[in-house]
MOPAC internal coordinates of N, CA, C and O (Angstrom, degrees):
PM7 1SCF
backbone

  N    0.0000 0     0.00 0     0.00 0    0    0    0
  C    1.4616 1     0.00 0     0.00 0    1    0    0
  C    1.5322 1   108.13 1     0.00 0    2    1    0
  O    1.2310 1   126.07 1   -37.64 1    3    2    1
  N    1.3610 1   105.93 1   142.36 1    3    2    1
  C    1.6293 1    98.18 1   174.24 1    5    3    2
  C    1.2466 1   144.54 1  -121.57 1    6    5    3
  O    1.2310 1   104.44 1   -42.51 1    7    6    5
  N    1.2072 1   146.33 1   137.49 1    7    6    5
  C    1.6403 1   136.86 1  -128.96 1    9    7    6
  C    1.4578 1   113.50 1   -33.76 1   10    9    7
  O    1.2310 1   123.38 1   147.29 1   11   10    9
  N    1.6064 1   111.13 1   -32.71 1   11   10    9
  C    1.5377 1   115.93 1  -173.37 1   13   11   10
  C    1.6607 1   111.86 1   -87.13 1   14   13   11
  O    1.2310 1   122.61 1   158.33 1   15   14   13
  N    1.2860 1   112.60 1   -21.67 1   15   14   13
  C    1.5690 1    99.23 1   170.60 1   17   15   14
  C    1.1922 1    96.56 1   -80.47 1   18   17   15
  O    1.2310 1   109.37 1   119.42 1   19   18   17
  N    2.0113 1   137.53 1   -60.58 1   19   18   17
  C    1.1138 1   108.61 1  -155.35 1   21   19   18
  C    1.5965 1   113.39 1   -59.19 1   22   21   19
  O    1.2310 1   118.34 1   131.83 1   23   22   21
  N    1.3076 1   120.76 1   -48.17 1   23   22   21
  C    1.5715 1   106.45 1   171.13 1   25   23   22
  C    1.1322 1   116.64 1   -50.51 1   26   25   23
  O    1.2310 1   101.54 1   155.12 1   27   26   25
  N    1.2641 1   151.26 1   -24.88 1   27   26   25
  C    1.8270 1   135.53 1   157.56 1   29   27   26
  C    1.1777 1    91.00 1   -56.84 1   30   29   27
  O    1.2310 1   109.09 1   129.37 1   31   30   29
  N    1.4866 1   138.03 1   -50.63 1   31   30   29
  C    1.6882 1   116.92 1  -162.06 1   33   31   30
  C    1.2403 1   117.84 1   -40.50 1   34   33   31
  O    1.2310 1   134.46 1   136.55 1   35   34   33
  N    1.4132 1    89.63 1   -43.45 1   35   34   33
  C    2.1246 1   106.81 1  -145.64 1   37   35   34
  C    1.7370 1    97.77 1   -73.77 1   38   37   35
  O    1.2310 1   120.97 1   174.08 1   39   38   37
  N    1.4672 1   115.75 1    -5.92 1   39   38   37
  C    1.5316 1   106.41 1  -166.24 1   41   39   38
  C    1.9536 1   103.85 1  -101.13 1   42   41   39
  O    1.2310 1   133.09 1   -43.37 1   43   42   41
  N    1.8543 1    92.31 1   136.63 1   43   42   41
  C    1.6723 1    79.52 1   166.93 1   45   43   42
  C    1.3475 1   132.69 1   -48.90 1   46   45   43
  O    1.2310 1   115.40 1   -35.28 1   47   46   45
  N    1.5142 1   126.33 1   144.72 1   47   46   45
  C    1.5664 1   117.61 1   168.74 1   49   47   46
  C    1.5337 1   102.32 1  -123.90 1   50   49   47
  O    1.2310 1   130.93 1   -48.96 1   51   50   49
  N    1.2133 1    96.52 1   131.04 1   51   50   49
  C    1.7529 1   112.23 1   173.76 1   53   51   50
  C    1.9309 1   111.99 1  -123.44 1   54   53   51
  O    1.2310 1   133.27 1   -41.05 1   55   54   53
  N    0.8063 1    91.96 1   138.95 1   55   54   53
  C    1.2672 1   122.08 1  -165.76 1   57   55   54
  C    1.8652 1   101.07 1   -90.72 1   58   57   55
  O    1.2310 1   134.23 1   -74.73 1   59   58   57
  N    1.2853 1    90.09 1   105.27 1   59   58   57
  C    1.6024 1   103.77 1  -171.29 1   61   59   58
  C    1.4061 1   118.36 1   -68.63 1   62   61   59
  O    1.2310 1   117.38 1   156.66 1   63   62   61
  N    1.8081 1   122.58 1   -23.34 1   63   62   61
  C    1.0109 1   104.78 1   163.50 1   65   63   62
  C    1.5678 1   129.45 1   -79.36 1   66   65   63
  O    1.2310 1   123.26 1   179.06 1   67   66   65
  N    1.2593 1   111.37 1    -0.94 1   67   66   65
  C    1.3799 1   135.99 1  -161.34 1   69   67   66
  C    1.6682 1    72.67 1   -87.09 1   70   69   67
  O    1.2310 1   130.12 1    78.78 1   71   70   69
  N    0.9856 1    98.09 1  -101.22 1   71   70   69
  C    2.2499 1   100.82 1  -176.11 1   73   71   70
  C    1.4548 1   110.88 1   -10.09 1   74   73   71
  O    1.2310 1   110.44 1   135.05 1   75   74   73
  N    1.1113 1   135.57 1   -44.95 1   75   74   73
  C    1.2402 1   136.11 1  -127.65 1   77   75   74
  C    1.7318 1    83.26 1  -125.85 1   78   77   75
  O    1.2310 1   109.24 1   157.53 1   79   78   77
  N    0.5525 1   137.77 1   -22.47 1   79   78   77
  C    1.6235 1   120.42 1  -174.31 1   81   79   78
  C    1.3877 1   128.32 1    80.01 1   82   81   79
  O    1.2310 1   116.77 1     7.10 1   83   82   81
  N    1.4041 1   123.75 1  -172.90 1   83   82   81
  C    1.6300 1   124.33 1   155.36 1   85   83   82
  C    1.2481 1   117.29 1   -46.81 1   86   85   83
  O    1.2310 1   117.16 1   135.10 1   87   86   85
  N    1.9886 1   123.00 1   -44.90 1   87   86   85
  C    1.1347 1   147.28 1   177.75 1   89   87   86
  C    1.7694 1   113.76 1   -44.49 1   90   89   87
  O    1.2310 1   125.89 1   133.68 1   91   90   89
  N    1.0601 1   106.28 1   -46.32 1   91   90   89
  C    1.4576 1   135.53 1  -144.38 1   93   91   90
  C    1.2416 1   145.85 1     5.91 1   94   93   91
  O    1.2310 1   143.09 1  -114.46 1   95   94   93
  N    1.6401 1    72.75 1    65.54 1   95   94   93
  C    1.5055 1   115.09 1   167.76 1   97   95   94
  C    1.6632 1   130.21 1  -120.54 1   98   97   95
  O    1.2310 1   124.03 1   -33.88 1   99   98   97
  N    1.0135 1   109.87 1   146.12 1   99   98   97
  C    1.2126 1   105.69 1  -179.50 1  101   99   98
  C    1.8073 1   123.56 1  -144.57 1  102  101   99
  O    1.2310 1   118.55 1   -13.47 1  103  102  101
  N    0.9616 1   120.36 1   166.53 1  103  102  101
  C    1.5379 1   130.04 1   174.36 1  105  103  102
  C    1.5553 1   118.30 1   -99.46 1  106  105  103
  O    1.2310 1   116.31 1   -53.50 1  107  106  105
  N    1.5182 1   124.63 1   126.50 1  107  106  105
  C    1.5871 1   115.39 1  -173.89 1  109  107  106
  C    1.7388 1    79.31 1  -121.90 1  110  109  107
  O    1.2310 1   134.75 1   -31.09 1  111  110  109
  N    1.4062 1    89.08 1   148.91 1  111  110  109
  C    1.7676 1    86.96 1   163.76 1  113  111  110
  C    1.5932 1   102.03 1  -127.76 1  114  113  111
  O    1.2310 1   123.88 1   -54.56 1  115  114  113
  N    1.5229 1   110.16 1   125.44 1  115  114  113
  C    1.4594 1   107.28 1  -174.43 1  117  115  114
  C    2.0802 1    98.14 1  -112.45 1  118  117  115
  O    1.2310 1   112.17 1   -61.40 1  119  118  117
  N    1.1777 1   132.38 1   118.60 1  119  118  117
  C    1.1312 1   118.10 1   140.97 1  121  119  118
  C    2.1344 1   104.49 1    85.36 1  122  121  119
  O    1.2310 1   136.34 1  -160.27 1  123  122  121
  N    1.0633 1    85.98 1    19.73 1  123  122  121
  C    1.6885 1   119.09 1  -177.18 1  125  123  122
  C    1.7816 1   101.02 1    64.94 1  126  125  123
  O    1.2310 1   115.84 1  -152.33 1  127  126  125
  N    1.7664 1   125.50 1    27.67 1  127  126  125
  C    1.3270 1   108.60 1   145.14 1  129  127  126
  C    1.6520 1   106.19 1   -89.35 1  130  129  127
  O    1.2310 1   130.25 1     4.82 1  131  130  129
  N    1.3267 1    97.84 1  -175.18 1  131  130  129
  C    1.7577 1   108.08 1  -178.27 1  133  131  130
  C    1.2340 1    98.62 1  -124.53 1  134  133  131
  O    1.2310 1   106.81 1   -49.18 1  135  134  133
  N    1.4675 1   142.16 1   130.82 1  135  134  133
  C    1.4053 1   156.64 1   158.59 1  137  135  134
  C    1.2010 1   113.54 1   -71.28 1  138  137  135
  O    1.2310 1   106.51 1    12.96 1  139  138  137
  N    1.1823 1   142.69 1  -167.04 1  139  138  137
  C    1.3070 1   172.05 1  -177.88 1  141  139  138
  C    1.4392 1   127.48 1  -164.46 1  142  141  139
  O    1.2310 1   124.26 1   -81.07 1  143  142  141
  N    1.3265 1   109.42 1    98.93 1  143  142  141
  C    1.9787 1   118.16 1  -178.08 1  145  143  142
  C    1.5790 1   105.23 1   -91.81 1  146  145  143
  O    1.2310 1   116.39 1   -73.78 1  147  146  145
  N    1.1770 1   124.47 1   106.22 1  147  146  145
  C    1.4295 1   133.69 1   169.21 1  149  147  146
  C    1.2949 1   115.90 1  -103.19 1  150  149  147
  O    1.2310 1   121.90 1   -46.64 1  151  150  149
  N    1.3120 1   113.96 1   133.36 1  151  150  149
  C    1.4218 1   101.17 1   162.52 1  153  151  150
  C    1.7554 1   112.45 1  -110.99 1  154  153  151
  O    1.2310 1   103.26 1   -37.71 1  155  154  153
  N    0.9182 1   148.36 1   142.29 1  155  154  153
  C    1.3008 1   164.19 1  -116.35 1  157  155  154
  C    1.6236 1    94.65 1  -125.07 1  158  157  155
  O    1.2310 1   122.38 1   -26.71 1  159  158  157
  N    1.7079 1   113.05 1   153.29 1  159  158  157
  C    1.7377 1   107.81 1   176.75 1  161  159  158
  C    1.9951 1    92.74 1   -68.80 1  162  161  159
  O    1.2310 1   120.85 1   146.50 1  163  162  161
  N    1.3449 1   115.97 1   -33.50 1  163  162  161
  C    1.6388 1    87.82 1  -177.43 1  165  163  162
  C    1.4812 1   110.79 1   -88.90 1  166  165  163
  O    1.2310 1   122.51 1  -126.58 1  167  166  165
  N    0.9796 1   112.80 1    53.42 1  167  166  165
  C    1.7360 1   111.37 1   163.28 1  169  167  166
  C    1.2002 1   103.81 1    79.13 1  170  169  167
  O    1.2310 1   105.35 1   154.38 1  171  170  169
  N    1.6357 1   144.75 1   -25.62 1  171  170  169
  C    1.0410 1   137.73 1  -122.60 1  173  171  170
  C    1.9803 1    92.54 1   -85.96 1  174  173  171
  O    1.2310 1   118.50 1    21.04 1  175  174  173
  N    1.3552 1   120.47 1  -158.96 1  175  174  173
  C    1.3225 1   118.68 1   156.77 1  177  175  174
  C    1.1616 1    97.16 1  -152.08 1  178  177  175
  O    1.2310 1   130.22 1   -30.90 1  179  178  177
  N    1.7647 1    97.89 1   149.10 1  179  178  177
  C    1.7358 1   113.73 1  -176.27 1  181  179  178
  C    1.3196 1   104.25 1  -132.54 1  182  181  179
  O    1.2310 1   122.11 1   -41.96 1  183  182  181
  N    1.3576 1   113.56 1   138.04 1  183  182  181
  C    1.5698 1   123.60 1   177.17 1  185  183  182
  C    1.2206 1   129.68 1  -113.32 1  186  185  183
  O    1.2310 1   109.08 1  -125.87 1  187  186  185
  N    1.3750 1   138.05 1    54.13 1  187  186  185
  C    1.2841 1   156.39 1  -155.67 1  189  187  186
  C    2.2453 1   111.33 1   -71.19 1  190  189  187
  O    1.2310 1   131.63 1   -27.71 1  191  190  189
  N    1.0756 1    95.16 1   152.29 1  191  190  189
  C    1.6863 1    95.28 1  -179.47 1  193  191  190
  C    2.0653 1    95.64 1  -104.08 1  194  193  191
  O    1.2310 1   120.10 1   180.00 1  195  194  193

């Protein structure tokens, strides 16, 4: 394995439609602001404050 997969290993992966709901949208709260997780009709994802 090589330095760059095992470091991709070691990181959580979450599954954005899982976050995001039917809606698919969602709320992140970083640092007591609140984000916004969208996902877009082309799949894309947007992360707005």
């Amino acid at each position: 394995m090589s330095i760059k997969e095992s470091f991709a290993a070691s990181l959580p992966v979450h599954d954005a439609r899982v976050l995001t709901g039917e809606a698919g949208l969602a709320h992140i709260l970083l640092d007591g602001q609140v984000y916004t997780l969208r996902i877009t009709r082309a799949g894309k994802l947007i992360l707005t404050k």
